[in-house]
VOGUPA-492066 format. One record per residue (C-alpha): x, y, z. Coordinates in steps of 0.02 Angstrom, whole numbers, padded with zeros to 5 digits, always signed. Layout:
// residues N
XYZ;...
//
This chain:
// residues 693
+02200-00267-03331;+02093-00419-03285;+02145-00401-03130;+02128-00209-03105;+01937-00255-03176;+01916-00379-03048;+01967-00292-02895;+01848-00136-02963;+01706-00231-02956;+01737-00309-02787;+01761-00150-02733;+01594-00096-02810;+01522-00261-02739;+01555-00214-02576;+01506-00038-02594;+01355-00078-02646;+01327-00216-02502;+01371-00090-02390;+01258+00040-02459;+01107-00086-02467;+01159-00115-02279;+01138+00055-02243;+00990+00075-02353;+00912-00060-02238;+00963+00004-02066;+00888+00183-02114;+00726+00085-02173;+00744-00023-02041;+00766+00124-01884;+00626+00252-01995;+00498+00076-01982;+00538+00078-01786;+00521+00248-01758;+00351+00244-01855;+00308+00113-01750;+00354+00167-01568;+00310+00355-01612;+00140+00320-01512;+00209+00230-01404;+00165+00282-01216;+00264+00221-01040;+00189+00030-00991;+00048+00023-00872;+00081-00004-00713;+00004-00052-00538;-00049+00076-00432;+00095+00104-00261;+00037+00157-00096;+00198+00220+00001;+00221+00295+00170;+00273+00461+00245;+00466+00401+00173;+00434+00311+00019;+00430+00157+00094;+00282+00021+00009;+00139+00000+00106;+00021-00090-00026;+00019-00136-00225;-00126-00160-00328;-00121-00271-00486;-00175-00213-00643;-00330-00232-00703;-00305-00412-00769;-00225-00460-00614;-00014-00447-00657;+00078-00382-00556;+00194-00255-00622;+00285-00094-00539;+00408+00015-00608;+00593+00004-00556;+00717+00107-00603;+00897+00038-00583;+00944+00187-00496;+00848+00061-00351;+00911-00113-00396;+01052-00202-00321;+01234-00115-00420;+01278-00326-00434;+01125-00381-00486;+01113-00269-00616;+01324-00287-00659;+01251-00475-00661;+01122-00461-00774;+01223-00358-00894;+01364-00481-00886;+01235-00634-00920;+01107-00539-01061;+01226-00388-01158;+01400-00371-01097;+01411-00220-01223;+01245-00134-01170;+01326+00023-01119;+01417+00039-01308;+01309-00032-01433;+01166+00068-01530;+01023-00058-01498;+01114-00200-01591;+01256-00310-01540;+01333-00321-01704;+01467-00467-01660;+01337-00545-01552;+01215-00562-01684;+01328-00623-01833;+01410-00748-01701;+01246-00818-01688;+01174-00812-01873;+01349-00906-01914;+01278-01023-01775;+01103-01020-01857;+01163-01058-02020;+01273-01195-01975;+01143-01314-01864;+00988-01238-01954;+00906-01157-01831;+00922-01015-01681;+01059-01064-01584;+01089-00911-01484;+00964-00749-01510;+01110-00610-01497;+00974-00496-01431;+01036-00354-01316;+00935-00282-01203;+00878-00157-01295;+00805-00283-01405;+00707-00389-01269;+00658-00217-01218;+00570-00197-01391;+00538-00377-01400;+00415-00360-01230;+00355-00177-01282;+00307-00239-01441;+00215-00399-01398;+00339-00513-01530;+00366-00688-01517;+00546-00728-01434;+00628-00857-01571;+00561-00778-01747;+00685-00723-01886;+00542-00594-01945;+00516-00561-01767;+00706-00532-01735;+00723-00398-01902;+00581-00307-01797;+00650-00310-01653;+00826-00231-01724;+00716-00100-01821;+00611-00069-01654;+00805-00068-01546;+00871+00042-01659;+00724+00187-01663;+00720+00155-01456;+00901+00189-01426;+00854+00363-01525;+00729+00403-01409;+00785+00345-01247;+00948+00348-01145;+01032+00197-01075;+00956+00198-00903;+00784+00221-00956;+00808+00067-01068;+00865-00035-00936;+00730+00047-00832;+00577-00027-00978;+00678-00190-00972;+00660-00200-00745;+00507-00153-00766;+00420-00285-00924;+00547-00422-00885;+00437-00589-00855;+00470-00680-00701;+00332-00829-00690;+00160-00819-00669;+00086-00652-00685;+00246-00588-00614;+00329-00430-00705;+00457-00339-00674;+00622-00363-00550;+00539-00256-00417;+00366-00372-00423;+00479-00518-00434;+00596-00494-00294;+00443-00453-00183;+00370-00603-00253;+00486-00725-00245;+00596-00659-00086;+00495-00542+00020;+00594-00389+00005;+00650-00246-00122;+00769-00263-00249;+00869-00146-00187;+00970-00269-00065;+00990-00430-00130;+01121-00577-00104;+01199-00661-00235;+01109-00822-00267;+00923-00705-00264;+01008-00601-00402;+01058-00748-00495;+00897-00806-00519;+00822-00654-00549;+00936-00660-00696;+00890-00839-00758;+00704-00820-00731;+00666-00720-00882;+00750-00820-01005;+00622-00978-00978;+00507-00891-00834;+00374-01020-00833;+00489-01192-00839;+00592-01142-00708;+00501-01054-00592;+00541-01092-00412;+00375-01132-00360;+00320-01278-00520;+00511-01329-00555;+00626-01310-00424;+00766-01407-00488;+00755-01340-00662;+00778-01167-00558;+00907-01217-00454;+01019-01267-00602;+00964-01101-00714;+01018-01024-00551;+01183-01096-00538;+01214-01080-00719;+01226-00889-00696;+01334-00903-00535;+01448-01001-00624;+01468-00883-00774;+01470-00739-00614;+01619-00835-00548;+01733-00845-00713;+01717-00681-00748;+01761-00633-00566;+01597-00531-00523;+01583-00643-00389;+01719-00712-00268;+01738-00915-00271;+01671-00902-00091;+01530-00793-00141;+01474-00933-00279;+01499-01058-00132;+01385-00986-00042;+01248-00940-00168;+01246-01118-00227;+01214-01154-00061;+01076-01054-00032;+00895-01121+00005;+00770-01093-00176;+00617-00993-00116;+00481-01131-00114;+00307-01000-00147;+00257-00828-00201;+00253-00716-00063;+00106-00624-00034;+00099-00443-00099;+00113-00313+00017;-00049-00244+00107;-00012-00126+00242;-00131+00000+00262;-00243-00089+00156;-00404-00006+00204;-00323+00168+00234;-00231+00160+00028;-00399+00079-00031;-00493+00243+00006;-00343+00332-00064;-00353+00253-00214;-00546+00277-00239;-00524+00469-00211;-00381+00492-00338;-00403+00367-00447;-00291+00398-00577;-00126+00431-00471;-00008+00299-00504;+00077+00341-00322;+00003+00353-00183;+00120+00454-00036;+00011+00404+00120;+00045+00513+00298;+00079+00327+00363;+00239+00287+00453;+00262+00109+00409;+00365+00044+00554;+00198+00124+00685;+00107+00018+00547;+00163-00136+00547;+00172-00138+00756;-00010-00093+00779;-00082-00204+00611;+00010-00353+00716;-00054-00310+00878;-00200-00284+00787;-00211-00474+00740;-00151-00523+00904;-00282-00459+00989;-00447-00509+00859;-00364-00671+00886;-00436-00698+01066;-00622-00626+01001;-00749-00748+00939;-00796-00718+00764;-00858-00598+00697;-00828-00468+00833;-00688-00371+00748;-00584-00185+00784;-00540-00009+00716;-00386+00066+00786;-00306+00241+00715;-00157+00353+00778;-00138+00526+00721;-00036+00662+00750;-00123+00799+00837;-00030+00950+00791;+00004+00909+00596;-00190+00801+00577;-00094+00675+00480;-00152+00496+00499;+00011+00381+00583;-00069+00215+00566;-00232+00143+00529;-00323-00006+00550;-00499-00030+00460;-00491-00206+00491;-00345-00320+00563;-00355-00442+00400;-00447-00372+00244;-00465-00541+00174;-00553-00623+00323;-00727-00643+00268;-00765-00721+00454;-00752-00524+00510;-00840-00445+00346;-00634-00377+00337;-00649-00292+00187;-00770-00148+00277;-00683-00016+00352;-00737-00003+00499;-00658+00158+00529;-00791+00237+00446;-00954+00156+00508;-01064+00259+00574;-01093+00185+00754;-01164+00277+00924;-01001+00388+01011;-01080+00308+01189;-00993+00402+01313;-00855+00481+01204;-00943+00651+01176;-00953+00679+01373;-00766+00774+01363;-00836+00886+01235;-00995+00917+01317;-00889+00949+01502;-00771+01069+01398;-00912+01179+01314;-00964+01207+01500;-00787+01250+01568;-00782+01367+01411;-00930+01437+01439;-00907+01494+01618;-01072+01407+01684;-00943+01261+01768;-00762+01200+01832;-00697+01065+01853;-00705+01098+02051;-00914+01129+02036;-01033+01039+02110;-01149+00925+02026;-01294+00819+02060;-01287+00647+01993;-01469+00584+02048;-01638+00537+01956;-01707+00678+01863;-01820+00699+01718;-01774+00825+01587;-01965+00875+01504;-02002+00689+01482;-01816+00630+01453;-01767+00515+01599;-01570+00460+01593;-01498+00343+01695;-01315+00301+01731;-01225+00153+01666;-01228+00063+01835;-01425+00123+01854;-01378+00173+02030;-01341+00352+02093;-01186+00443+02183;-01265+00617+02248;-01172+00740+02241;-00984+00771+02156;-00885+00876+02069;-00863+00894+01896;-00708+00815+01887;-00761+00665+01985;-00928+00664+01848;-00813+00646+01706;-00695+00535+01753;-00839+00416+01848;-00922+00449+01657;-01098+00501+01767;-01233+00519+01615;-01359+00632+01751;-01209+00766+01787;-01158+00783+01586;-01351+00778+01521;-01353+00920+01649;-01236+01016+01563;-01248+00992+01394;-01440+01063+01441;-01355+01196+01503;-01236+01240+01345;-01355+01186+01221;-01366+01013+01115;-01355+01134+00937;-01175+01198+01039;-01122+01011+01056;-01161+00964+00853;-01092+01149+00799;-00923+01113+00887;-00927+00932+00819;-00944+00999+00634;-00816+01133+00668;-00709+00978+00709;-00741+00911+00532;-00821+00774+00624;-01021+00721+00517;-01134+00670+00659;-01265+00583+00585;-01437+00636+00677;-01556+00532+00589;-01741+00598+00565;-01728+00712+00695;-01734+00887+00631;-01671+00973+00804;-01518+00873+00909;-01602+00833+01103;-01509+00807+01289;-01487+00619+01208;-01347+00659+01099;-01238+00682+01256;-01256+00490+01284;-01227+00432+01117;-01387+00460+01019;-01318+00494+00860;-01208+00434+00751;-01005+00420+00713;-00869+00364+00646;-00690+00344+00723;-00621+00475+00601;-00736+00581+00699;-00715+00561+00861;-00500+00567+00793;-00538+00748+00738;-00626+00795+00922;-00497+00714+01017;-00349+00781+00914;-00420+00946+00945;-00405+00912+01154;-00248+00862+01117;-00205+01001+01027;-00266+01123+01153;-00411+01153+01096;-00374+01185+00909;-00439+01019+00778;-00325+00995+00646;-00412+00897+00473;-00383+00750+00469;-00236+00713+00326;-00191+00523+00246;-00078+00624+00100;+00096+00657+00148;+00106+00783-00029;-00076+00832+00000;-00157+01007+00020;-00188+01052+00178;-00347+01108+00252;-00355+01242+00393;-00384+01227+00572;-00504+01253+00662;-00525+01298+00859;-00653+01197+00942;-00621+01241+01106;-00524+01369+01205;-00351+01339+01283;-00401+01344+01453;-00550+01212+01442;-00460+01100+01319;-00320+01084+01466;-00460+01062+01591;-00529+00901+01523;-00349+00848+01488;-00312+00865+01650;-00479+00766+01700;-00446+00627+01560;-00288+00612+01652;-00332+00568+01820;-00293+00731+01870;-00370+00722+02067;-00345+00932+02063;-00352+01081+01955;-00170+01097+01993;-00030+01208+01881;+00093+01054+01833;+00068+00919+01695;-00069+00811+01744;+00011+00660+01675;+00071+00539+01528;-00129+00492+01466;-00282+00562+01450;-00417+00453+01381;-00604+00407+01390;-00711+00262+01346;-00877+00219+01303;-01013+00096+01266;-01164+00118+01151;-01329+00050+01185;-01351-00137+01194;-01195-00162+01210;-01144-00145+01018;-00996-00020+01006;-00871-00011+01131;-00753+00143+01126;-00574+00208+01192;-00492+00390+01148;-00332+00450+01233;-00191+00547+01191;-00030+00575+01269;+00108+00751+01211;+00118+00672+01055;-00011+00555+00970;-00188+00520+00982;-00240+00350+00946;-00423+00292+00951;-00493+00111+00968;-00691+00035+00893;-00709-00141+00949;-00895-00224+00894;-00961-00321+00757;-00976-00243+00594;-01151-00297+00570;-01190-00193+00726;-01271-00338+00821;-01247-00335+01007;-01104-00425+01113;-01147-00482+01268;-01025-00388+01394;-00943-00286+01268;-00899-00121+01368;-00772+00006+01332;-00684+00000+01496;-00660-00206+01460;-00643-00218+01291;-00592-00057+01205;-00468+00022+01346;-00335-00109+01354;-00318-00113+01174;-00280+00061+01199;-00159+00039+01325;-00071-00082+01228;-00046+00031+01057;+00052+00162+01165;+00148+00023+01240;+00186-00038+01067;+00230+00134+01004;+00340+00163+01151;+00241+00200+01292;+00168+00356+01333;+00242+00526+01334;+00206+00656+01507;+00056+00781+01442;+00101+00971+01427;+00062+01086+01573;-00087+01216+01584;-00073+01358+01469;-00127+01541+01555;-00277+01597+01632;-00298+01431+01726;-00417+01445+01874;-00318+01326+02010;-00439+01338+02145;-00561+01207+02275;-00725+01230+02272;-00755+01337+02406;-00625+01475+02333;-00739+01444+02147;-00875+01600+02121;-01016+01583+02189;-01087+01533+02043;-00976+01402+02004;-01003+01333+02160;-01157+01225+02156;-01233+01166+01960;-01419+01128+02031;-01554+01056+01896;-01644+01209+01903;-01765+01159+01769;-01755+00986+01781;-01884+00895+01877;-01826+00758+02009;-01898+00582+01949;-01984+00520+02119;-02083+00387+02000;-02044+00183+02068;-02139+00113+01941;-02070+00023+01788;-02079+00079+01612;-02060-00006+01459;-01936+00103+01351;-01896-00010+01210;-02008-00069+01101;-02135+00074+01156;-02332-00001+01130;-02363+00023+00971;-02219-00012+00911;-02163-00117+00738;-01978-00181+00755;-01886-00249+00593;-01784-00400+00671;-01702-00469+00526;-01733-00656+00559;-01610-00712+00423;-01461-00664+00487;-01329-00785+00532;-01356-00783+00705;-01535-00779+00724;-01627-00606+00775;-01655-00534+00930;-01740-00399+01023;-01684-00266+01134;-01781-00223+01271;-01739-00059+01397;-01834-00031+01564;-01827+00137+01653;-01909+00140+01840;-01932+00028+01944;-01803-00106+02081;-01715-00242+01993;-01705-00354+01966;-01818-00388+01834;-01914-00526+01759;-01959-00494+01552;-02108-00604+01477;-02122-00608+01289;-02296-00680+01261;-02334-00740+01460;-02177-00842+01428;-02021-00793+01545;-01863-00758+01438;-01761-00663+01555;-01734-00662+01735;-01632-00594+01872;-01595-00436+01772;-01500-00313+01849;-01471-00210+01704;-01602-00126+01645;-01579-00187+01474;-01595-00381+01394;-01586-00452+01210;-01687-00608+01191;-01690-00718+01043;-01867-00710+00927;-01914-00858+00806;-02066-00793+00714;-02130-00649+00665;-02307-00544+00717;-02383-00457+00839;-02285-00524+01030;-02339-00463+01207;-02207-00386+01290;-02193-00370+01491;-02071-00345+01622;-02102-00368+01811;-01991-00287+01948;-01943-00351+02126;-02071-00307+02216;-02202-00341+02092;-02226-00196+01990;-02256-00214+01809;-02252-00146+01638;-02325-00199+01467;-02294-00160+01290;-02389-00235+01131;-02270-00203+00955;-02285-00301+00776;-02105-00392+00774;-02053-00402+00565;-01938-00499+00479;-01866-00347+00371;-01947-00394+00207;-02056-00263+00122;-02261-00305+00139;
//
């Protein structure tokens, strides 16, 4: 009877220890789902990716980690066999809590006194990081089984595993296996050797004493210690382990990715909330212009600098894009974009200005044109080379880049034509004060960006028809818009080209222009070939002149060298209908000659003093870096000239008709330029140093 007694009240004993048990684990999993009810996905670093999904840039969080998501649907199969093997062997079966695990190592605790071995699972470092708790904390550890238990309620295995890749600490402000494999290796997790996902197994477990970078022994043996355990339980081959052992520790951080920077940076400002970022940029046309990119700033002295985009003409979308070859060189102001400053278009508008006239009916290519001095009501333009050809054809004009022949025509169209077209492009000229565009828009006097002149030229491409510009891959889709017709897009193609004839077969593998703004500031190429259009800015961002910057030096090769680097140039489509292949002398009558009829011949020899005009009060900016100067423009006259700036000679043996010269102090200066045979001109202007009176 004793006996019977004492066996019933073990039995109760235990019931009642296993009820209490139960008790607890239902207080225990109803505290943890309190607790992670509110409980929203971890923040994460913004992701620009390309047309594929590919990264092009990361941004950190606000306090500067860098975390991404990874799911392990991305990782590398042995990495994450590894890091099962190494942190929860029974992850797949357990509810949140290694049972055997943990009373393995509270036997262990209670028999040396303290935390031997945690017996979290993975579920429960998931918690433990979600939560914020301490790693080694009995009270800490009863949360973190409450907090396991309510998360393997909620969630499924893989998105478990998926909190754990992405909280996981891997030194410094390092999160995540996908921020720490680009951080410590270069690449994405997605491929990586044996010895890499070792260590991206050891890392966590003490990720500032061993990180590669501040304790590369300490690594190297946390490292090993996994490859070893790999090795015994045969997840890895004993050559495999050879080899890992063997392999070289990563000595730094590698820099985050920044492709694109410029182009996901504007992105990111438009839709700022949007954790992903699917950019119309094919990485691999990326990476091969950003380097040629470099290669080229390389040879410029500081802080001249360079724009280049590609585009697809047909679809708008934006293939690469470079705002600035390094956006952390301060040398080159490389955080501006300088894809979006407005700067003069030069010659670059001339194609547009030729094509409204082909459209238009009042020329062809085969016309006639004068290219000599005349004065348009005032308005006196001169060519590049200030000297004259006579009389060509409108081809020849174009492709010569003659400012008298296309100031003739865009009189002739109408300047309002020229800025209507450019809007219908989606291009934003930027007139200034002037309420009414004049002839001097056709020569750059207004202002541009590159995404502009992109839209204009995509539309030539295009034949004829602008596409918007796109940099979303998943974006909406704005419609396009016909700037010019079939037949006169093909025209200037065929003149961009090098096309000597209006002839009925493909006029070639490039068209392109360049151009150069005023005092030498901007310097421009555009071209396009059957496929892509890519467009080229080289300057200083401050705007500040370069001596013998000029689009056919400094802009054109560049040019030249993105279609090599993309694979060289593909042959341009042939004429579309209703293409008038004819010489001059078989043109209409009318087509035959374009005279000036309103324009006045400028018979004037004497020099004038363009810029400053008397009267004048010029803002020089005397603190910049490199000292200010002035700009000073002649019209009329033989050079060379001779410029005076106060009776003293500061530039001789001019030929152009343009000079900067450097000015020290500010007030009112004498201006006055002599020519070769002794004609002169004079101009009195205030010269300011920028600051307010």
């Amino acid at each position: 009877m004793t006996y019977r007694r004492a066996g019933v009240l073990a039995a109760s004993a235990a019931l009642l220890c296993v009820a209490v048990a139960v008790l607890g684990l239902v207080l225990m999993e109803r505290y943890g789902a309190r607790r992670i009810a509110d409980w929203r996905p971890p923040e994460t670093g913004v992701i620009a990716e390309d047309r594929n999904g590919d990264l092009l840039r990361v941004f950190p969080l606000p306090d500067g980690r860098w975390r991404l998501p990874a799911e392990p649907a991305f990782v590398d199969p042995r990495f994450l066999a590894m890091l099962t093997a190494w942190e929860d062997k029974r992850f797949a079966a357990h509810s949140g809590v290694d049972w055997i695990a943990f009373a393995r190592a509270a036997v262990q605790a209670l028999t040396h006194g303290r935390l031997v071995s945690g017996g979290s699972t993975l579920t429960m470092q998931t918690a433990r990081l979600m939560a914020g708790l301490p790693p080694r904390s009995l009270s800490a550890k009863l949360e973190q089984i409450a907090l396991a238990l309510a998360l393997e309620r909620r969630f499924d295995k893989t998105q478990i595993l998926s909190l754990y890749l992405t909280l996981a600490p891997y030194g410094g402000p390092v999160e995540g296996v996908r921020a720490a494999s680009l951080s410590w290796f270069g690449k994405e997790p997605h491929r990586l050797t044996a010895a890499q996902s070792a260590l991206l197994v050891a890392l966590p477990q003490s990720p500032e004493r061993n990180r590669p970078d501040l304790a590369p022994e300490r690594a190297r043996l946390a490292r090993n210690r996994v490859i070893d355990r790999m090795e015994a339980l045969a997840i890895l081959s004993a050559d495999e382990a050879g080899r890992a052992r063997r392999e070289a520790m990563p000595a730094r951080r590698h820099a985050m990715p920044m492709l694109a920077a410029h182009e996901a940076e504007r992105l990111r400002r438009a839709e700022p909330n949007a954790p992903v970022l699917r950019m119309s940029i094919d990485r691999a046309m990326q990476e091969r212009v950003e380097a040629y990119a470099r290669e080229r700033v390389a040879s410029m002295p500081s802080p001249q600098s360079l724009a280049i985009m590609v585009s697809d003409p047909q679809s708008g979308e934006v293939l690469a894009a470079v705002g600035g070859p390094d956006m952390l060189d301060r040398s080159r102001q490389g955080f501006v974009d300088l894809s979006r400053g407005l700067r003069s278009p030069g010659s670059t508008l001339k194609p547009l200005i030729f094509g409204l006239a082909f459209e238009r009916g009042v020329a062809h290519p085969e016309s006639l044109l004068d290219d000599r001095p005349v004065s348009f009501a005032g308005y006196r333009p001169q060519n590049f080379d200030h000297g004259y050809e006579g009389v060509m054809t409108a081809r020849r004009a174009l492709q010569l880049s003659r400012n008298l022949p296309a100031v003739e025509l865009l009189r002739l169209v109408g300047p309002a034509r020229l800025i209507q077209r450019l809007r219908l492009a989606g291009a934003r000229p930027e007139l200034g004060s002037r309420s009414l565009p004049g002839l001097a828009i056709g020569l750059g006097g207004l202002g541009v960006t590159l995404d502009d002149l992109m839209r204009v030229y995509g539309g030539l491409a295009n034949g004829g028809v602008s596409m918007p510009l796109t940099r979303r891959a998943d974006g909406p889709r704005e419609p396009a818009r016909r700037i010019l017709s079939p037949q006169a897009a093909w025209y200037v193609t065929s003149i961009l080209a090098g096309g000597p004839t209006t002839s009925s077969g493909s006029p070639g593998t490039l068209a392109y222009k360049t151009g150069t703004s005023y005092g030498y500031r901007d310097a421009w190429s555009l071209g396009y070939d059957a496929r892509r259009v890519v467009g080229v800015w080289v300057g200083r961002p401050d705007g500040a002149p370069v001596s013998g910057l000029v689009g056919q030096d400094s802009a054109l090769p560049i040019l030249r060298g993105v279609f090599a680097r993309l694979g060289g140039a593909e042959r341009l489509d042939g004429p579309p209908p209703g293409i008038l292949a004819a010489g001059t002398a078989a043109l209409p009558p009318p087509l035959r000659k374009i005279g000036a009829r309103n324009a006045r011949v400028d018979a004037s020899g004497r020099p004038e003093i363009v810029f400053p005009p008397s009267g004048a009060r010029v803002e020089l900016g005397l603190d910049a870096p490199d000292g200010a100067f002035l700009s000073l423009k002649v019209r009329g006259g033989r050079p060379p000239f001779t410029w005076y700036l106060d009776g003293r000679p500061v530039a001789s043996s001019v030929f152009p008709r343009e000079a900067s010269v450097p000015v020290a102090l500010p007030g009112f200066a004498e201006i006055a330029v002599i020519d070769s045979v002794g004609n002169a001109a004079t101009s009195r202007v205030r010269l300011d140093d920028g600051e307010a009176d």
